[in-house]
Phi, psi and omega in degrees: 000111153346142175321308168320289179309303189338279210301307159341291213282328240241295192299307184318317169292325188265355152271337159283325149334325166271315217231301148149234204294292189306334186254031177248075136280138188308300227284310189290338145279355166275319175315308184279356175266356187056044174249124179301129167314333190268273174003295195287342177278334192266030191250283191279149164243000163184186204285017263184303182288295156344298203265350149293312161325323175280320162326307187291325154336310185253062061322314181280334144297333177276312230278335197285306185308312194274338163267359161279321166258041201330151151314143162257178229158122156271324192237201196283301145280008164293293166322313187286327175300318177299301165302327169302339182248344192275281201278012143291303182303317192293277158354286184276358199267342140250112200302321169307333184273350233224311178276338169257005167258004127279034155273318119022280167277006171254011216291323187080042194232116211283338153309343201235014190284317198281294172324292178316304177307291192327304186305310160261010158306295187304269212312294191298337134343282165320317167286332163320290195284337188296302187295331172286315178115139184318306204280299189300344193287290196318312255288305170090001157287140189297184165278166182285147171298336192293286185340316185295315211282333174289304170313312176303312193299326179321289196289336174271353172271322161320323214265316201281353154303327168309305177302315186289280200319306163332316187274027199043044173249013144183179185290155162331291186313354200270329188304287180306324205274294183300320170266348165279334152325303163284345201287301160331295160253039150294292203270358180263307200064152205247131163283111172230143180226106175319123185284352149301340191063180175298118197236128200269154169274153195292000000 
């Protein structure tokens, strides 16, 4: 990435940091990046586009962190609970910046659909290797569809507690409590019987 964008991307962090969603203004990240306002659109096409981008910046650090530090783990769900608490802590730890790039990924705005897949694309990756384990991750086999398919369910029971949480309907432990929960019977697998029992049609 070119200087320029850095510096775009850096002020972009550090002003959703201070201010969250509302305080990515383009004009006002062009100022503090010491950029011409016609420069940054022709990078960004809106504050938005900005702040995934900027997602991808702190994706490419936590990605830096795990490979110097794998989730840790005897098993398969140790690691994954382990990586899940590793990328929440990594997240919430600034809230504003952490509510205003989901807001980002939530925008639904049909330009931003390719970033937004990419951003969980990388997270089910992750979660992938965290469930193979560091020797199996290096392997270069791809994944199993059960694997595509864990991960992905994973990370969307993860992603919409983020959402819960952004909105206050609970805290960080909640985050964690909550995907560890599926997380479980995902890889446990669950016996369920309707307390109605079986009811026949009429």
């Amino acid at each position: 990435m070119e200087e320029r964008s850095r510096r775009i991307l850096a002020t972009t962090i550090e002003l959703a940091e201070k201010g969250g969603f509302e305080a990515v203004r383009l004009r006002d990240v062009a100022s503090h990046a010491g950029v011409a306002l016609g420069t940054l659109y022709r990078r960004f096409r809106s504050k938005e586009d900005l702040l995934l981008a900027a997602l991808e910046v702190e994706m490419e650090e936590l990605e830096r962190r795990l490979e110097q530090k794998a989730p840790g783990g005897d098993s398969s769900e140790a690691r994954v609970m382990s990586f899940f608490s590793i990328v929440t802590r990594a997240l919430c730890r600034r809230p504003n910046l952490a509510r205003a790039l989901l807001r980002s990924v939530a925008s639904g705005e049909p330009d931003l659909t390719p970033r937004v897949a990419a951003f969980h694309t990388r997270i089910s990756d992750l979660i992938t290797q965290a469930l193979r384990g560091p020797e199996a991750a290096r392997s270069g086999i791809p994944p199993s569809d059960q694997e595509r398919e864990l991960a992905f369910s994973m990370q969307m029971v993860w992603f919409a507690s983020l959402v819960g949480w952004a909105g206050g309907l609970h805290g960080q432990p909640g985050i964690i409590a909550q995907t560890q929960a599926a997380v479980v019977l995902m890889l446990r697998g669950a016996e369920y019987e309707s307390p109605a029992g079986s009811v026949s049609p009429d």
